[in-house]
C-alpha positions as CSV (number, residue, x, y, z in Angstrom):
1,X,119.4,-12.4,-225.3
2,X,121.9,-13.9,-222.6
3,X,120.1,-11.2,-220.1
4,X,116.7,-12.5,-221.2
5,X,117.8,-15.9,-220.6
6,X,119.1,-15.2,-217.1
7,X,116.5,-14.0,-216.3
8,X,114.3,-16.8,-216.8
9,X,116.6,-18.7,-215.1
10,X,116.7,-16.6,-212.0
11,X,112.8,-16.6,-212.6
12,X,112.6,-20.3,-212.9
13,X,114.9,-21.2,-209.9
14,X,112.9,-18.9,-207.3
15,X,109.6,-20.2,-208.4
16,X,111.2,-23.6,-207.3
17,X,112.7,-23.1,-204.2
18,X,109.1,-21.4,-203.3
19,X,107.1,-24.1,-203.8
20,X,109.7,-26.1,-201.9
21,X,109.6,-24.0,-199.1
22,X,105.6,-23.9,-199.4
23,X,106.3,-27.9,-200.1
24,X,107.9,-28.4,-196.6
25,X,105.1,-26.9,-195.0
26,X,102.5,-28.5,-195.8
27,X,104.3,-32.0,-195.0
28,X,105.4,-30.2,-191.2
29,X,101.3,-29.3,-191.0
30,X,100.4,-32.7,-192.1
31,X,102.7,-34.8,-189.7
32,X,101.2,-32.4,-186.5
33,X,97.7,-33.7,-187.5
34,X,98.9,-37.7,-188.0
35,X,100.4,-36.4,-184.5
36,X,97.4,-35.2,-183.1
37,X,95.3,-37.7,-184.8
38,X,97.2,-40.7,-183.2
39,X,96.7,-38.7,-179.6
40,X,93.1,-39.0,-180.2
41,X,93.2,-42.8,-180.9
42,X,95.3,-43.6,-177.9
43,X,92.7,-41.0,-175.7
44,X,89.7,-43.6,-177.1
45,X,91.5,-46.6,-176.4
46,X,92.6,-45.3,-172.5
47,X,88.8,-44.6,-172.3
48,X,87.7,-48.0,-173.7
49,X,89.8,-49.8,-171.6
50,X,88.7,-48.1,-168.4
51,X,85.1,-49.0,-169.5
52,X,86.5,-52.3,-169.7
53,X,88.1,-52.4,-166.2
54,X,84.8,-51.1,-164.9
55,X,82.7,-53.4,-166.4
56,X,85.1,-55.9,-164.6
57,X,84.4,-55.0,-161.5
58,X,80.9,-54.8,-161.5
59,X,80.6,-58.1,-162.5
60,X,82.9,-59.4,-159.7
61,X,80.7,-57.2,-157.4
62,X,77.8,-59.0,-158.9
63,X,79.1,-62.4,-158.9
64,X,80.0,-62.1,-155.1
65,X,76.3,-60.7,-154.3
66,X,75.8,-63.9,-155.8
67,X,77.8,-66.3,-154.2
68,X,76.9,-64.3,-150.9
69,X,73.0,-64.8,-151.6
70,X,73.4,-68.6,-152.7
71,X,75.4,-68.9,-149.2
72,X,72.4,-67.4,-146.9
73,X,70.0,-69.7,-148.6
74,X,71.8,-72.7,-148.0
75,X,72.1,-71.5,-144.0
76,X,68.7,-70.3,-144.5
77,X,67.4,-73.9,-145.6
78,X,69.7,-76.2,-142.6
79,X,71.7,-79.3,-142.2
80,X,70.8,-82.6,-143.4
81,X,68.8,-84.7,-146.6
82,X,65.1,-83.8,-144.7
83,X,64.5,-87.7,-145.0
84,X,61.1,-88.8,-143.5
85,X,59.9,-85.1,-144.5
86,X,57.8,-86.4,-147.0
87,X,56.9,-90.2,-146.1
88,X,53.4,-90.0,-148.0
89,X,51.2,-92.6,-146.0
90,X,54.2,-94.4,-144.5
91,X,54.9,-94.1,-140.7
92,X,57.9,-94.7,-138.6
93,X,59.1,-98.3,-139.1
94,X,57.6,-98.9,-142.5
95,X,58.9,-95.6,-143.9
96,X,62.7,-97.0,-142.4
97,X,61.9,-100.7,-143.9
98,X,61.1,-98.7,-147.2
99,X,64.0,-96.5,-147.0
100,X,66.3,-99.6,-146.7
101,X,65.2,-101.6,-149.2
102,X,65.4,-98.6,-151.8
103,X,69.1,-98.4,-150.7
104,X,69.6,-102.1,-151.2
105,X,68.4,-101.8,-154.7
106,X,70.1,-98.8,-156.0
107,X,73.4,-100.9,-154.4
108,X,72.6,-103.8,-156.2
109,X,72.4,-101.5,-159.5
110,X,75.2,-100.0,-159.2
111,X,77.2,-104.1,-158.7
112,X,75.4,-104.8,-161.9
113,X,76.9,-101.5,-163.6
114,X,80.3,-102.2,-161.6
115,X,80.1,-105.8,-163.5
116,X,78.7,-104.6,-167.0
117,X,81.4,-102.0,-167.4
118,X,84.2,-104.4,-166.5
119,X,82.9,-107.2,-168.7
120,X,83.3,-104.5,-171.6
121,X,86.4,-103.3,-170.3
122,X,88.0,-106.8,-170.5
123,X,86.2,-107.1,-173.8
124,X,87.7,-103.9,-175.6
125,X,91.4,-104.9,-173.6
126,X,91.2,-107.9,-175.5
127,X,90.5,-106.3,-179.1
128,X,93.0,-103.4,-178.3
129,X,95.9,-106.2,-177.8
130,X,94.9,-107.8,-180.7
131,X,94.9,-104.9,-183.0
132,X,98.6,-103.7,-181.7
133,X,99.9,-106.4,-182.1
134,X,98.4,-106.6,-186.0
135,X,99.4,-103.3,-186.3
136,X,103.0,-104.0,-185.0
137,X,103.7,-107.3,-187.2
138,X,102.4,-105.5,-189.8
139,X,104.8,-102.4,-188.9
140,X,107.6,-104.6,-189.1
141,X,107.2,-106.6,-192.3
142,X,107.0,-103.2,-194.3
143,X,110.0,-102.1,-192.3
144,X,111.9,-105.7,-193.4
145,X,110.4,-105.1,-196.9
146,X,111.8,-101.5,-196.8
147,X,108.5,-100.0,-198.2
148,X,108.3,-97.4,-195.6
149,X,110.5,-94.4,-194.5
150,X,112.6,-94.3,-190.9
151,X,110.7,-91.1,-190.3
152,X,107.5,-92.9,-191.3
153,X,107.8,-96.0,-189.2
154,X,109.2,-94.2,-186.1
155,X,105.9,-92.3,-186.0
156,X,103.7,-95.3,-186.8
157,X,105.8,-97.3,-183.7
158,X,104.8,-94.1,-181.1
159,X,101.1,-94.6,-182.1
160,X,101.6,-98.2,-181.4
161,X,103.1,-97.4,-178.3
162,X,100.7,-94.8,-177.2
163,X,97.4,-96.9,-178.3
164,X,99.5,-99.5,-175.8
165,X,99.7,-97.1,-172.8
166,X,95.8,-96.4,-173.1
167,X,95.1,-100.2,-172.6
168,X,97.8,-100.5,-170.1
169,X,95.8,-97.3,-168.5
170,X,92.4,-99.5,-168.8
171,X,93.8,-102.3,-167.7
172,X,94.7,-100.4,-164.3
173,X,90.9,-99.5,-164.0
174,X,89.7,-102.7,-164.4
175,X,92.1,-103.7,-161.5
176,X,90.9,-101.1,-159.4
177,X,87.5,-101.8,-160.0
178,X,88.1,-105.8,-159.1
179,X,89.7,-104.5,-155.5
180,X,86.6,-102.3,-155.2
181,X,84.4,-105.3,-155.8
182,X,85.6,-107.9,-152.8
183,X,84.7,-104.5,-150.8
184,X,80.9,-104.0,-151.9
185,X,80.8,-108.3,-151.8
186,X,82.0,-107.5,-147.9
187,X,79.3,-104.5,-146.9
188,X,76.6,-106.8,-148.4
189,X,77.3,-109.3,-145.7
190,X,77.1,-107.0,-142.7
């Protein structure tokens, strides 16, 4: 009986260390095709990048037949607006006289835009100041009243201060503007 039983046993641990070995084999085979596998993937994205590069360049080589085309047009066409090209039944001095009284009205448009826009401009400065300055008495009676966090009213305060910047920055264009008009008042004149 003990040789029966040893024999199993001999039977039983050979069977086991074959399918180990035959075990290990199959893992070594399946990491050289992961291997291979992940070889192929970096093969297709070398290629697709390539593709990419060249797809690139033709488009820069497109985009400068382009540019190079637009350029011999413009040379092509010549210098200047081609006023008095097309004067319809005007002639000489009344095609000028024409000319210059279109000029004086698109000025005087653009003084009347000059004038709207800074009238608004004043107009929202003047709402803007008195919206901060709600804001900020109203900032600082829930600060007294201790109804809002430090964290809270520090973050309220840089709004306030940044919606103050932007009509400080408005308030510069309007300036600019005012210089701008004394000049357009003077090249009436002349």
């Amino acid at each position: 009986m003990m040789n029966i039983l040893k024999k199993i046993t001999l039977a039983l641990c050979l069977c086991v260390l074959a399918s180990g070995v035959s075990y290990a084999q199959q893992g070594k085979e399946k990491a050289e095709k992961h291997i291979q596998k992940e070889k192929g993937k970096a093969k297709a994205a070398h290629k697709k990048e390539k593709e990419k590069q060249e797809k690139i360049k033709e488009e820069k080589a497109k985009e400068l037949d382009d540019e190079a085309k637009e350029v011999e047009e413009k040379a092509q066409k010549g210098k200047g607006h081609a006023y008095g090209k097309n004067k319809g039944e005007l002639k000489g001095k009344e095609f000028g006289q024409e000319r210059a009284r279109m000029a004086q009205l698109k000025k005087e448009e653009k003084k009347k835009e000059l004038n709207e826009s800074m009238e608004k401009g004043n107009e929202k400065i003047i709402e803007a100041n008195k919206k901060i300055k709600a804001s900020k008495d109203q900032l600082e009676k829930e600060k007294e009243k201790e109804t809002i966090s430090k964290e809270e009213y520090e973050e309220r305060a840089e709004k306030i201060k940044k919606a103050e910047k932007g009509v400080k920055d408005l308030e510069e264009k309007i300036e600019k503007a005012k210089a701008m008009k004394p000049a357009v008042a003077s090249e009436e004149q002349e």
